[in-house]
VEXDRENSE-743687 format. One line per field, with one value per residue (C-alpha): z, x, y; residue in one letter. Coordinates in steps of 0.05 Angstrom, whole numbers. Example, Ala and Ser with C-alpha at 12.3 -4.5 7.8 and 13.67 -1.06 7.14 Angstrom:
2
z	[156 | 143] .
x	[246 | 273] .
y	[-90 | -21] .
code	[A | S] .
This chain:
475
z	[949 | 979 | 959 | 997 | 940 | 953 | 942 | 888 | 852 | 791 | 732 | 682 | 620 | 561 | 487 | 448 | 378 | 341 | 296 | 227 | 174 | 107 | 52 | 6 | -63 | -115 | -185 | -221 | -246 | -294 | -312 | -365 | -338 | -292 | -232 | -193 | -131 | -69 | -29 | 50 | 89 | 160 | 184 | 269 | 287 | 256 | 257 | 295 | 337 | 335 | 387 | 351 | 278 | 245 | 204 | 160 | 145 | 89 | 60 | 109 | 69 | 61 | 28 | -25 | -59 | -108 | -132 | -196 | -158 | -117 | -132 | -75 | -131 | -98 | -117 | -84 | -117 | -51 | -29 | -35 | -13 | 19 | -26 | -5 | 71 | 54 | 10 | 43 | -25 | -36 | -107 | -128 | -178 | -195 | -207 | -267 | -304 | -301 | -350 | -366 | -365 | -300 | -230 | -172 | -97 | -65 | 5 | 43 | 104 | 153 | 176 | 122 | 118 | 106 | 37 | 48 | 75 | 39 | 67 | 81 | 119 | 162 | 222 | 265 | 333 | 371 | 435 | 446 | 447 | 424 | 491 | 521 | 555 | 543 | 512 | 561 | 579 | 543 | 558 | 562 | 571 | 616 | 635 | 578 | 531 | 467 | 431 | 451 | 408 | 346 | 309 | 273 | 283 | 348 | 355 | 322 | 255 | 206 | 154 | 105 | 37 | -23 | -63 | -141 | -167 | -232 | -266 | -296 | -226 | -168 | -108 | -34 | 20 | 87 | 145 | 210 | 269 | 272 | 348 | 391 | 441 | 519 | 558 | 631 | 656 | 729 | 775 | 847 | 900 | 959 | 986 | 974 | 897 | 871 | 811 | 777 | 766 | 730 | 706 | 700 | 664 | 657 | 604 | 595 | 532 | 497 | 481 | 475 | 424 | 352 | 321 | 252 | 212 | 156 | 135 | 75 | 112 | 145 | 214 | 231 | 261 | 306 | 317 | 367 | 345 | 405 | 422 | 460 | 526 | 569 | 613 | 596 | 639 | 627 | 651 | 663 | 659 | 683 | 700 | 740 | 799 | 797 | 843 | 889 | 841 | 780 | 722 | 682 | 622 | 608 | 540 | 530 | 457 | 456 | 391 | 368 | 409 | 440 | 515 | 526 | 578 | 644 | 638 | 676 | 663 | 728 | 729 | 781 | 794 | 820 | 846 | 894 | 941 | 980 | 989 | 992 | 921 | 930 | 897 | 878 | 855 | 812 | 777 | 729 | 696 | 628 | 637 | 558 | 490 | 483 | 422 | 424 | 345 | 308 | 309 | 359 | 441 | 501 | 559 | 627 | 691 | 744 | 820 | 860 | 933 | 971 | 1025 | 1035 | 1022 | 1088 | 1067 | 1047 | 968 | 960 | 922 | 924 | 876 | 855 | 806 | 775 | 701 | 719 | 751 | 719 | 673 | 639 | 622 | 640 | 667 | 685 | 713 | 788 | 810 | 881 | 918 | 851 | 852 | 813 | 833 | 816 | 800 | 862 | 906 | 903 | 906 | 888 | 916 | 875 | 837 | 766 | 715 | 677 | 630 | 594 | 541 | 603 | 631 | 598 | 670 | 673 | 628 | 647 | 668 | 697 | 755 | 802 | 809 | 884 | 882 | 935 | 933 | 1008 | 977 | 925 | 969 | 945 | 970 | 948 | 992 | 974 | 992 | 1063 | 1033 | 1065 | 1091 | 1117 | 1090 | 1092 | 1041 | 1005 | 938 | 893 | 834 | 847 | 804 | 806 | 751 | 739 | 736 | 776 | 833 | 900 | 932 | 995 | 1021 | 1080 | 1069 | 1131 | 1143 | 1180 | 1211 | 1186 | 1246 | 1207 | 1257 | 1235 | 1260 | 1211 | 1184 | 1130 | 1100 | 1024 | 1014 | 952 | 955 | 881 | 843 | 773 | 727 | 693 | 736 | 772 | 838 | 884 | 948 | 990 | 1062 | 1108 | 1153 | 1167 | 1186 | 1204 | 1184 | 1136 | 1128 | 1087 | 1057 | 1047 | 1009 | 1024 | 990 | 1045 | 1002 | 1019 | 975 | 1014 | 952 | 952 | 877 | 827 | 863 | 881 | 842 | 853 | 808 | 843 | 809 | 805 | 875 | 901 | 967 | 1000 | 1045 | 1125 | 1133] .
x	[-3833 | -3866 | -3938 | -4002 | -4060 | -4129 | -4201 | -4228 | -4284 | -4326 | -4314 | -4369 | -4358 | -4386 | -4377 | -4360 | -4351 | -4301 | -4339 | -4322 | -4306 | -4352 | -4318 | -4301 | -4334 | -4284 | -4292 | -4225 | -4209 | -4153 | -4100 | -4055 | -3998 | -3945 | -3985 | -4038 | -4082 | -4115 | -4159 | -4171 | -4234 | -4267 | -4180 | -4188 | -4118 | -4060 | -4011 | -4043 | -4109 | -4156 | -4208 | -4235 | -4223 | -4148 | -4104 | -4063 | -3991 | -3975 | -3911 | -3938 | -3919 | -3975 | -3955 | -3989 | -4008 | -4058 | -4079 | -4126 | -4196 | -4202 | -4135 | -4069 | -4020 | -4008 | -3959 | -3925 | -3930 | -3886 | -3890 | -3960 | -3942 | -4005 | -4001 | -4074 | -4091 | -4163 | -4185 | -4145 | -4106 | -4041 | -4003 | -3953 | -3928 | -3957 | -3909 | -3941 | -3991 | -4070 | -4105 | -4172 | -4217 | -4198 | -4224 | -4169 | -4171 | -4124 | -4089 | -4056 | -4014 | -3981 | -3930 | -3889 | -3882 | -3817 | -3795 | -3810 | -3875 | -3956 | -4017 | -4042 | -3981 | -3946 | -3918 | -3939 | -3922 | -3982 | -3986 | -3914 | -3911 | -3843 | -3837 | -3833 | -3769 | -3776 | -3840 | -3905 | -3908 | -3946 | -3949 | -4016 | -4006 | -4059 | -4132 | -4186 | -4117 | -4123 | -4060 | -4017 | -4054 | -4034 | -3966 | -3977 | -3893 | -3896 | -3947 | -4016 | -4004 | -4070 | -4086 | -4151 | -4173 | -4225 | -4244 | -4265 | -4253 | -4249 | -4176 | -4212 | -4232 | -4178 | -4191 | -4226 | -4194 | -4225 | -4170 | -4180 | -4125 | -4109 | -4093 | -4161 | -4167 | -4197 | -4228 | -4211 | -4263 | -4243 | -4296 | -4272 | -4312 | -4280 | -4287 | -4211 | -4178 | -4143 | -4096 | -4077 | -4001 | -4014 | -4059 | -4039 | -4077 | -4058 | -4117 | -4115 | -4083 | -4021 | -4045 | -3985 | -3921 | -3913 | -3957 | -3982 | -4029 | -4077 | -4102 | -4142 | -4203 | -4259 | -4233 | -4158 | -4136 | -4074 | -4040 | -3980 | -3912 | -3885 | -3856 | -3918 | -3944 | -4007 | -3994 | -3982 | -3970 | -4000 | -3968 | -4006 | -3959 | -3989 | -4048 | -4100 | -4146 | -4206 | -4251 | -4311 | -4362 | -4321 | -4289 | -4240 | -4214 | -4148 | -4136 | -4097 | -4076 | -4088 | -4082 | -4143 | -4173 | -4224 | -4229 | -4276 | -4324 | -4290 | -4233 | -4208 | -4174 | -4140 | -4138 | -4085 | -4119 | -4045 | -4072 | -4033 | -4086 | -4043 | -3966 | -3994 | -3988 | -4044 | -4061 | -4133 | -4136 | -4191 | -4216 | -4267 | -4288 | -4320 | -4386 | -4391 | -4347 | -4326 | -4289 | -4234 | -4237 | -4191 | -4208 | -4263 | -4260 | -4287 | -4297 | -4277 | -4315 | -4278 | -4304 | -4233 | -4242 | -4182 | -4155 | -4092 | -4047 | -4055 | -4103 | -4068 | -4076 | -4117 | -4080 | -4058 | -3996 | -3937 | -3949 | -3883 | -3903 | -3918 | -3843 | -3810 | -3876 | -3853 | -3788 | -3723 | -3665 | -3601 | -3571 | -3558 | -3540 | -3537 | -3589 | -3637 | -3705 | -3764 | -3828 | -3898 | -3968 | -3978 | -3926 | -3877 | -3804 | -3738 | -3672 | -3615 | -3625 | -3654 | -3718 | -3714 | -3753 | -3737 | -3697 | -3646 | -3655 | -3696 | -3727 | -3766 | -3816 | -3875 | -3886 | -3820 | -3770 | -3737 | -3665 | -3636 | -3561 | -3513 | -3449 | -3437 | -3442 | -3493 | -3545 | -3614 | -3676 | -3747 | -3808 | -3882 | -3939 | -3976 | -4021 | -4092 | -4125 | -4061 | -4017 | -4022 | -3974 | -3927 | -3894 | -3844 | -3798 | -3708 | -3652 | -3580 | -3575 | -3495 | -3477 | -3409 | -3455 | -3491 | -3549 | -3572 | -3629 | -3671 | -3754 | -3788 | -3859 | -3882 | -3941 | -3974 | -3927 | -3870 | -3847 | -3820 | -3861 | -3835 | -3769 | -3733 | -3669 | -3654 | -3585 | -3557 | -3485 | -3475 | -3534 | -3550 | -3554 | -3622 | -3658 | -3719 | -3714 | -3785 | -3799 | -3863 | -3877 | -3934 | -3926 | -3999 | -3995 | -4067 | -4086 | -4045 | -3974 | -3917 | -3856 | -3784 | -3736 | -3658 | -3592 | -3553 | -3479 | -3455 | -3389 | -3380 | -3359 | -3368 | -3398 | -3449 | -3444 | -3490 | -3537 | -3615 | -3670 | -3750 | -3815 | -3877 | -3889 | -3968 | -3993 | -4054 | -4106 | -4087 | -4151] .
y	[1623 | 1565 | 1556 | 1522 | 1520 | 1514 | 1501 | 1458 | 1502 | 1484 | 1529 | 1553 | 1534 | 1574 | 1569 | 1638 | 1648 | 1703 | 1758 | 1755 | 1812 | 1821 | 1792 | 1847 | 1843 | 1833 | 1851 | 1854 | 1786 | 1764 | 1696 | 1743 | 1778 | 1771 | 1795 | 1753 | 1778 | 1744 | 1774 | 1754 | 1763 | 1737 | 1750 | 1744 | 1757 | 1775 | 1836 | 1890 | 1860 | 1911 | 1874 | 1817 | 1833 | 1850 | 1892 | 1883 | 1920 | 1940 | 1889 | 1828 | 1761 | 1706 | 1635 | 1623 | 1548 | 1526 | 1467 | 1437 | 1434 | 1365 | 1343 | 1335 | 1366 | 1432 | 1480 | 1534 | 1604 | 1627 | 1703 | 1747 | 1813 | 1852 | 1918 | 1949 | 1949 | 1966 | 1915 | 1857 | 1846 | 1817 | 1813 | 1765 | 1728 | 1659 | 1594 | 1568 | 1597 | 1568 | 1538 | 1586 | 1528 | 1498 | 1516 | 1518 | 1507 | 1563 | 1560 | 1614 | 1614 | 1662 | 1654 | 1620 | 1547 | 1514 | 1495 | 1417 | 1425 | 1432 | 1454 | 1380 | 1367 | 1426 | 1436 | 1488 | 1519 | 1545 | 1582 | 1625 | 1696 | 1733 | 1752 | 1682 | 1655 | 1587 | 1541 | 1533 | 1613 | 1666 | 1740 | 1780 | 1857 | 1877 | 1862 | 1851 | 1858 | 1807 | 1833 | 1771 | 1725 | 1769 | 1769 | 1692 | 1687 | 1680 | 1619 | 1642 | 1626 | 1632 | 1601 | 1594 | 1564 | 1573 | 1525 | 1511 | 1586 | 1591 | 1613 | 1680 | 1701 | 1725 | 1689 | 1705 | 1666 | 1657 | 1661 | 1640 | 1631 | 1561 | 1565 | 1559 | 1606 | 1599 | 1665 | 1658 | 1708 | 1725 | 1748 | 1782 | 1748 | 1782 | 1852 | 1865 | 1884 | 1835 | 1836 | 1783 | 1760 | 1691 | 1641 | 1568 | 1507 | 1439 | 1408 | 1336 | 1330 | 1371 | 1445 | 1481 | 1461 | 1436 | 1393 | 1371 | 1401 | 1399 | 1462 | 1439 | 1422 | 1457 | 1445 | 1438 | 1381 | 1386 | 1318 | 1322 | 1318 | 1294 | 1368 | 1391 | 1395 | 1395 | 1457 | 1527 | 1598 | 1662 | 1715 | 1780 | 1838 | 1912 | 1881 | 1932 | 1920 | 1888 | 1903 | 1873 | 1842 | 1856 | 1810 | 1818 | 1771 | 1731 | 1692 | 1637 | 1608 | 1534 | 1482 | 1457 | 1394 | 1358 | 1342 | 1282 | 1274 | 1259 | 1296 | 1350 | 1420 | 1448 | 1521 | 1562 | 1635 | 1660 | 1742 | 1792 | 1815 | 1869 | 1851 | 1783 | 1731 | 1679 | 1626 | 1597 | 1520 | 1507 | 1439 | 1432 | 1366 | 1363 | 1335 | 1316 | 1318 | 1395 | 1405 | 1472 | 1502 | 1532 | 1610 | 1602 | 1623 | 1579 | 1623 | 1588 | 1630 | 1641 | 1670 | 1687 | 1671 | 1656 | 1704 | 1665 | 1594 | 1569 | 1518 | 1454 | 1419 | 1364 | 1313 | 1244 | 1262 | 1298 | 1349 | 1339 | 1348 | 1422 | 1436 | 1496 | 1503 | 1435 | 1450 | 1416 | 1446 | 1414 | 1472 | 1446 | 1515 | 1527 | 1560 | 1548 | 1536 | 1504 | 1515 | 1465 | 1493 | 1464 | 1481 | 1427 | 1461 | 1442 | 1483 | 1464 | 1412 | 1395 | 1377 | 1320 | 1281 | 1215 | 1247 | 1255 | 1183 | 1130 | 1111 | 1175 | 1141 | 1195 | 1264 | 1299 | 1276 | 1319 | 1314 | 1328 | 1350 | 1311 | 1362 | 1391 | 1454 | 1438 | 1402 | 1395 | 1394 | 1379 | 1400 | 1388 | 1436 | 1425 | 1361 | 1353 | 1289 | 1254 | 1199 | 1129 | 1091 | 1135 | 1105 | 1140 | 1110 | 1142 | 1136 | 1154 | 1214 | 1190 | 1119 | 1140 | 1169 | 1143 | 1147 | 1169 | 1212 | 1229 | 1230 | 1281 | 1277 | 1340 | 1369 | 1425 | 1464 | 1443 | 1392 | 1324 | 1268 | 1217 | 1208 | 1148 | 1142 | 1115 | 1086 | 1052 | 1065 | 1019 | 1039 | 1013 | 1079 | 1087 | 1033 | 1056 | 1028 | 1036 | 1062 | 1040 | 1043 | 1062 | 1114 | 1127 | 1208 | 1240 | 1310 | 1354 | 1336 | 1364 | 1314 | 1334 | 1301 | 1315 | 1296 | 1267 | 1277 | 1197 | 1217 | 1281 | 1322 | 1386 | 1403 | 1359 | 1290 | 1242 | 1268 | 1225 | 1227 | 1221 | 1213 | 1183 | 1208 | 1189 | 1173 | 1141 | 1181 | 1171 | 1112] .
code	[X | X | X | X | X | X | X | X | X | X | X | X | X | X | X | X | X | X | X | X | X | X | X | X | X | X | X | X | X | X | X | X | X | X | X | X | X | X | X | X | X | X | X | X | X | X | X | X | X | X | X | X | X | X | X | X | X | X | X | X | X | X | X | X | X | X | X | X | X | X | X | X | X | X | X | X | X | X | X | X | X | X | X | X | X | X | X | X | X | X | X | X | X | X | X | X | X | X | X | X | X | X | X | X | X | X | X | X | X | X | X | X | X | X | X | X | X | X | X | X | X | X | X | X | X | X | X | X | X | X | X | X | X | X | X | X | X | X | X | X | X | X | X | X | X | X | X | X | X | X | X | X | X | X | X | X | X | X | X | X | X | X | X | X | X | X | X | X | X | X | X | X | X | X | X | X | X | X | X | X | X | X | X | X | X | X | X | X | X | X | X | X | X | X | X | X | X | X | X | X | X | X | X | X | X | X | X | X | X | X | X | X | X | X | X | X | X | X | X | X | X | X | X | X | X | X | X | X | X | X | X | X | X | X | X | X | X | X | X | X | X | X | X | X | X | X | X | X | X | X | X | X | X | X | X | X | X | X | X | X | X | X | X | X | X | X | X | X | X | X | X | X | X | X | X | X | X | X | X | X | X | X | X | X | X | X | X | X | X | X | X | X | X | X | X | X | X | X | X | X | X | X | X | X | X | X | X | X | X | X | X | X | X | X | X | X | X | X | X | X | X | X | X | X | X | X | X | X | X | X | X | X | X | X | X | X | X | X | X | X | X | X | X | X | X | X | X | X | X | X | X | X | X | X | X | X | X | X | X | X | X | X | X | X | X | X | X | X | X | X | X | X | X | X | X | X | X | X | X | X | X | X | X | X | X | X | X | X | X | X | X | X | X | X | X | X | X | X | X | X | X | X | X | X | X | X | X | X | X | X | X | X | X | X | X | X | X | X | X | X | X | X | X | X | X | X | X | X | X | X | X | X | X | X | X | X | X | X | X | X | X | X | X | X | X | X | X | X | X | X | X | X | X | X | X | X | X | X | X | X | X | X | X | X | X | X | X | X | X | X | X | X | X | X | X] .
C-alpha cells in the first residue's frame, strides 16, 4: 500500500513511574542444610502481568549468583525454583557453602544467563515478544493491554540484587524489568472512531536488540552490541475503538537510555478510521537530557488528527533505515514489497545493510531487481516543498552485473515532469558511485526509481543497490 504521511505535531512528554510491591517480611533464616531460599519483592513484570505488579508460577526458574560482599568473585549457584507463589520464595541448592561470619551480595536473573556469562557482564535481548516474526516488531493485544511486556524470555528479562546480608539470614532481592518502557497515550481528536493498527518510533539511538549489561548496579546500563536498532513496530492486534475525546494507551519495551537534548524521536500514529488505514507523522524533540530507566515508564501524549494521506511528508531524506522495520531481506521475489515508516516502497527487490556490501556504510540500501520478469521498482512518498538538487550513493549488488536505471520526478498528479537515466554497463562491485544533479521541481513531487534490465535476462540480473538518498528544498 502506498503511503503519504503527515503533519509534524509536538508530543507531550511525561515521566511515570511503576508501583512497587511490599517486600514481604522474612523471618526464617538458616546456612545449614542442603536447601537455601531467596525471596523477591518490588517484581513489575514477569510471568503473568497482573496491571502493574506480577505473579509468579509456581516452578518459574531464577539464576541465582552470590558473591563475598564488595568483591567481583561471583559464583553461580544456578537454578532457584519458585516453590511458594505467595511469599515470592524460591529454594535451591547453593554451590558452595557460606562462611557464617561473612556478609554476601546476591543477584538474581530471569531469564537464565548463559553459562559464560556474570551479572557484571551479560548479554541481554530487550524488546521482542514470542509472537514477533523477525527483530524490531512487538505485539500488544488490545487497547490499555500491558501483558506483552511480561514473559522475561521473550525480551523483558528482570533482574535485581541485595547487598551485604549476612550468611545467617536468607536474602530479599529487589527485581525490576531491565527493559524501560514508553506509554504512547493516544488521544482521538476527530469526530470519527479510530482504531489503531500500529505504532512506529524511530528514537535517536538503538532501543531495540542485544546489548551488554551490568546488573550489579543501581541503574542498568545497556551498551550496544552492535545487534540493535533504533526503530521498532508495535503492532496492536484486536484493538477497540476509541472514540471522540478519548485516549487509549500503547506500550512499547525499550533498553535503558538517555536521549540528549536536541534529539528527536519520530512517532508513526498508523489508525483505520473506516475502511480507510491512515497514517499520523509525529516529531518530538527533547528539549533537555531525559534519561529512559530500567523498570520505569515515560508516557509520550499523543492527539490523532489526520483524516487522510493526501498530505505530502516533509523531509529532505530517504527513510531507508526504517525499510521492512530494519530488517534485510534478500529475497528478490517478484511482485514483493517493502514498505518505509514513511512511505518509501520497494516492488521486488531487496534490504541490505553493510554486512551485504561493505559500501552501504550507514542506514539500509534498497536493492532494485533488473530481470525482465523480476523488475524492480522503488517509489518515495508524495514529498512537500519541491526539489532542488537530488544526491544519492548506487552500487552494483553482483560484480558480474550492470547498471542501468531510470529516476521520474512527478507531480503530485502522478505525471512525470522530470526524467534521468543511470548507466554503468562495467561497474566496479562494492564501489559507491554518486549521483547529483539539479532538477529544481516546485511544489510536492514524488521520485521513482526503475531497473531498466541492460542484460535483458529474465530472473536476478542486474541487480543495483541505492542509498543515502537526500534532496534540497525547490529555492
Amino acid at each position: 500500500m502506498k503511503k503519504a504521511l503527515i503533519h509534524i505535531l509536538p508530543i507531550a512528554l511525561i515521566l511515570g513511574s511503576c508501583t512497587h510491591l511490599e517486600t514481604p517480611v522474612i523471618e526464617n533464616s538458616s546456612i545449614s542444610g542442603d536447601t537455601f531460599c531467596v525471596y523477591l519483592s518490588d517484581i513489575q513484570t514477569k510471568t503473568i502481568n497482573d496491571g502493574m505488579s506480577t505473579k509468579w508460577v509456581e516452578g518459574d526458574n531464577i539464576q541465582l549468583f552470590h558473591a563475598v560482599s564488595g568483591t567481583a568473585n561471583y559464583v553461580d549457584d544456578h537454578l532457584f525454583a519458585c516453590d511458594n507463589v505467595v511469599a515470592n520464595k524460591f529454594s535451591g541448592t547453593l554451590a558452595e557453602e557460606l562462611d557464617g561470619n561473612a556478609s554476601y551480595d546476591w543477584y538474581a536473573s530471569y531469564p537464565l544467563l548463559s553459562n559464560s556469562q556474570k551479572p557484571n557482564d551479560c548479554n541481554l535481548y530487550i524488546g521482542r515478544t514470542e509472537m514477533a516474526s523477525f527483530a524490531g516488531k512487538v505485539t500488544q493485544n488490545g487497547n490499555n493491554s500491558m501483558a506483552h511486556l511480561a514473559g522475561g524470555k521473550a525480551g523483558f528479562p528482570i533482574a535485581g540484587y541485595a547487598k551485604a546480608v549476612a550468611a545467617v539470614d536468607y536474602p530479599t532481592i529487589s527485581m525490576i524489568n531491565v527493559a524501560s518502557v514508553i506509554d504512547v497515550n493516544v488521544k482521538n481528536a476527530l469526530d470519527d472512531n479510530i482504531v489503531v493498527k500500529s505504532i512506529n518510533l524511530v528514537a535517536s539511538k538503538p532501543i531495540i536488540g542485544q546489548f551488554n549489561f551490568d546488573l550489579t548496579n543501581e541503574d542498568f546500563k545497556a551498551i550496544d552490541s552492535g545487534n540493535s536498532q533504533k526503530i521498532i513496530q508495535l503492532e496492536v492486534q484486536d484493538g477497540t475503538a476509541i472514540s471522540k475525546g478519548e485516549s487509549a494507551k500503547f506500550y512499547i519495551g525499550v533498553a535503558p537510555f538517555t536521549a540528549e537534548a536536541g534529539s528527536e524521536f519520530l512517532l508513526y500514529l498508523n489508525v483505520q478510521i473506516g475502511d480507510n488505514l491512515i497514517t499520523q507523522r509525529l516529531v518530538k524533540t527533547v528539549s533537555e537530557d531525559i534519561s529512559f530507566k530500567s523498570g520505569h515508564i515515560k508516557t509520550f501524549n499523543a492527539d490523532y488528527s489526520q483524516m487522510d494521506n493526501s498530505l505530502p511528508v516533509n523531509v529532505n531524506k530517504a527513510d531507508f533505515q526504517t525499510l521492512n522495520i530494519g530488517n534485510t531481506s534478500t529475497a528478490f521475489k517478484a511482485g514483493s514489497e517493502h514498505f518505509s515508516f514513511d512511505g518509501w516502497r520497494l516492488e521486488t527487490g531487496a534490504v541490505i545493510g553493510s554486512r551485504q556490501a561493505a559500501m552501504v556504510s550507514r542506514d539500509l540500501a534498497a536493492v532494485i531487481c533488473g530481470g525482465t520478469s523480476q523488475t524492480g521498482v522503488l517509489t518515495s512518498p508524495l514529498i512537500a516543498d519541491g526539489c532542488g538538487t537530488l544526491k544519492f550513493n548506487y552500487g552494483v549488488y553482483n560484480n558480474s552485473e550492470k547498471i542501468k536505471f531510470r529516476i521520474d520526478v512527478k507531480n503530485n498528479s502522478g505525471e512525470v515532469i522530470k526524467t534521468e537515466t543511470v548507466e554503468n554497463l562495467e561497474p566496479v562491485s562494492n564501489i559507491a558511485y554518486e549521483f547529483s544533479k539539479d532538477f529544481n521541481v516546485s511544489g510536492a513531487f514524488q521520485l521513482e526509481f526503475t531497473n531498466l534490465c541492460p542484460s535483458g535476462v529474465a530472473n536476478r540480473k542486474d541487480r543495483v543497490a541505492i542509498f543515502n538518498v537526500e534532496w534540497t528544498r525547490f529555492q
